[in-house]
N, C-alpha and C positions, 0 to 999 in steps of 0.2 A: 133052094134059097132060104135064106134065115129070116124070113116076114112074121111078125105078130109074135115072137119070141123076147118078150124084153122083161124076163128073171132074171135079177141079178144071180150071177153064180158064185161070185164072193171063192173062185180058185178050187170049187169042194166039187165031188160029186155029189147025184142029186139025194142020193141017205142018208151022206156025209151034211149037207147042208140043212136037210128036214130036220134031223138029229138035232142038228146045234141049233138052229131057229125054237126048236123046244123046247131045250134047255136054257136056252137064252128068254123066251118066253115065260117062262119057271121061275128062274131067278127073277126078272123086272116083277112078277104077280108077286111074288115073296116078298122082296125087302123094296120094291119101291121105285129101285132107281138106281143102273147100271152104269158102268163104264166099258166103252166099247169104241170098235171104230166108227167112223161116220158110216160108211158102206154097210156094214153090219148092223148098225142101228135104224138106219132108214129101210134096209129089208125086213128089221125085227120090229117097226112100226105098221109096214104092212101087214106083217103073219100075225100080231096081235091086237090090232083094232076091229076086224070083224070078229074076235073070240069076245072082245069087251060087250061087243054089241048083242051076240048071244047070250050073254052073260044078266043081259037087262031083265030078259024073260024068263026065270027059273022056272024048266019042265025037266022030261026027262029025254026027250028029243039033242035038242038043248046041252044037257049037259053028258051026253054020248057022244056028239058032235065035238066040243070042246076036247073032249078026254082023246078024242083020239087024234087030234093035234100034239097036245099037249101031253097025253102021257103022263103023267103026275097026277094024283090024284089029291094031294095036300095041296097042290095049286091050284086044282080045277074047285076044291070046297073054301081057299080064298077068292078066290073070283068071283065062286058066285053069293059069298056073303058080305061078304066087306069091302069087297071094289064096286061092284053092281051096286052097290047103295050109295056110296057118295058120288057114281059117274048116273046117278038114274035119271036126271034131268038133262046132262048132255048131251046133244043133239051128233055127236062126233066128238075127234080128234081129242083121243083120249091120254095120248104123250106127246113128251116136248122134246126135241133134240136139241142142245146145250153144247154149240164145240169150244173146244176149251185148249188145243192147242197140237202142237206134235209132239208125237214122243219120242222117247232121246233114242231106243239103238235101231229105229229103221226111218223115223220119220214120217210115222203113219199119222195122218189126222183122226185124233180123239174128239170121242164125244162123249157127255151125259145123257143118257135116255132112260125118262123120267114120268111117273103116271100124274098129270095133272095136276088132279086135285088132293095128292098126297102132299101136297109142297106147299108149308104155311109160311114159306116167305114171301113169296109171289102173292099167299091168301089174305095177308095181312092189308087191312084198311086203311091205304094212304092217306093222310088230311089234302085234301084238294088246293092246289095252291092258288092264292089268289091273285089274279092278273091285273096286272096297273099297268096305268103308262104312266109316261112320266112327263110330269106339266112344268110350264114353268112357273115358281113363285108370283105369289102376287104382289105387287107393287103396294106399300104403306102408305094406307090416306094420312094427311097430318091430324086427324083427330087420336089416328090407331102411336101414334108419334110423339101424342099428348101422353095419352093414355102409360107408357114404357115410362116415362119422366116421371108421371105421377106414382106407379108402382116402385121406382128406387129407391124414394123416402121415407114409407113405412119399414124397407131393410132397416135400414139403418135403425129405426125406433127399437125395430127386434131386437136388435144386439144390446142396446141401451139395460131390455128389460131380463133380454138372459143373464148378462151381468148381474141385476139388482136381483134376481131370485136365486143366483148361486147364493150370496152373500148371508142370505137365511140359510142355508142350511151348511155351511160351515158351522156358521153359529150351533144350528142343530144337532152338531156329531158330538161338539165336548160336553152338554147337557146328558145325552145318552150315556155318557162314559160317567160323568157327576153321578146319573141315578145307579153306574152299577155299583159304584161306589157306594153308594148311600146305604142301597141294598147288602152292602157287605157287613156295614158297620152295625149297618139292625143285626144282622142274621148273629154278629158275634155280641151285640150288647142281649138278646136273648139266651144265648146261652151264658151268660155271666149271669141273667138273673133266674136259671133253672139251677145252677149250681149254690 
């Protein structure tokens, strides 16, 4: 009977699928964040969340254990410098599984499988929105009533006084033109009397 047997086997044999969960392992510690099937990536979350976690304690135990999952040895000295450091406070679940749709010639469901804390769009500091309800208007006492009549008439005055301050400085543009003028006829009566 098949009891307490629940590997996925993902179609491979079992050195056929140790192989690729390594290499799949490899890749995600490398560049971050794969694409893959769902199946493949929820077995490639289990094969590589206890390596992160050995990964917390740089020994040499530690990093013998890892290698010999993983095989690679340019993955196993990112792991344990640069992942280990931004996953050191987390307490687990150190990837995210992102499906994203099927694809076109079998119609396999895709995924992203992604290390956490590598992804500064998700890091990014949302401004917290703030929650209203929504009231109704309050009803106008006749003082607040007065008050809107009284604020109409000083418009009007406004407009009265923007008019009268334009009218100075039309005046004021042909004076500016008079002085450059002015200043022309100096400039030429000095030199009439240098010559």
């Amino acid at each position: 009977m098949r009891h307490g047997k629940k590997v996925a086997h993902l179609g491979r044999t079992n050195t056929h699928r140790k192989a690729m969960l390594a290499n799949m392992a490899s890749s995600l510690i490398q560049h971050k964040r794969i694409n893959t099937t769902v199946a493949k990536a929820k077995a490639l979350k289990q094969f590589v969340e206890p390596l992160v976690t050995r990964s917390k304690e740089d020994n040499t135990h530690n990093r013998r254990v890892v290698f010999r999952a993983l095989r690679n040895k340019y993955a196993v000295t990112e792991l344990f410098r640069i992942v280990s450091e931004k996953v050191g406070n987390r307490p687990g679940g150190y990837t995210r599984i992102i499906k994203l749709g099927n694809r076109l010639g079998d119609n396999a469901d895709m995924a992203l499988i992604e290390l956490v804390d590598f992804n500064e769009l998700y890091e990014t500091d949302k401004p917290k929105k703030k929650k209203s309800r929504r009231r109704g208007a309050k009803k106008a006492t006749p003082a607040e009533v007065a008050a809107e009549v009284v604020t109409d008439v000083p418009v009007a005055e406004e407009a009265d006084l923007e008019t009268a301050t334009e009218a100075p400085a039309a005046e004021a543009v042909p004076a500016a033109e008079t002085t450059a003028g002015e200043a022309d006829e100096a400039s030429s009566s000095e030199e009439e009397n240098k010559a």
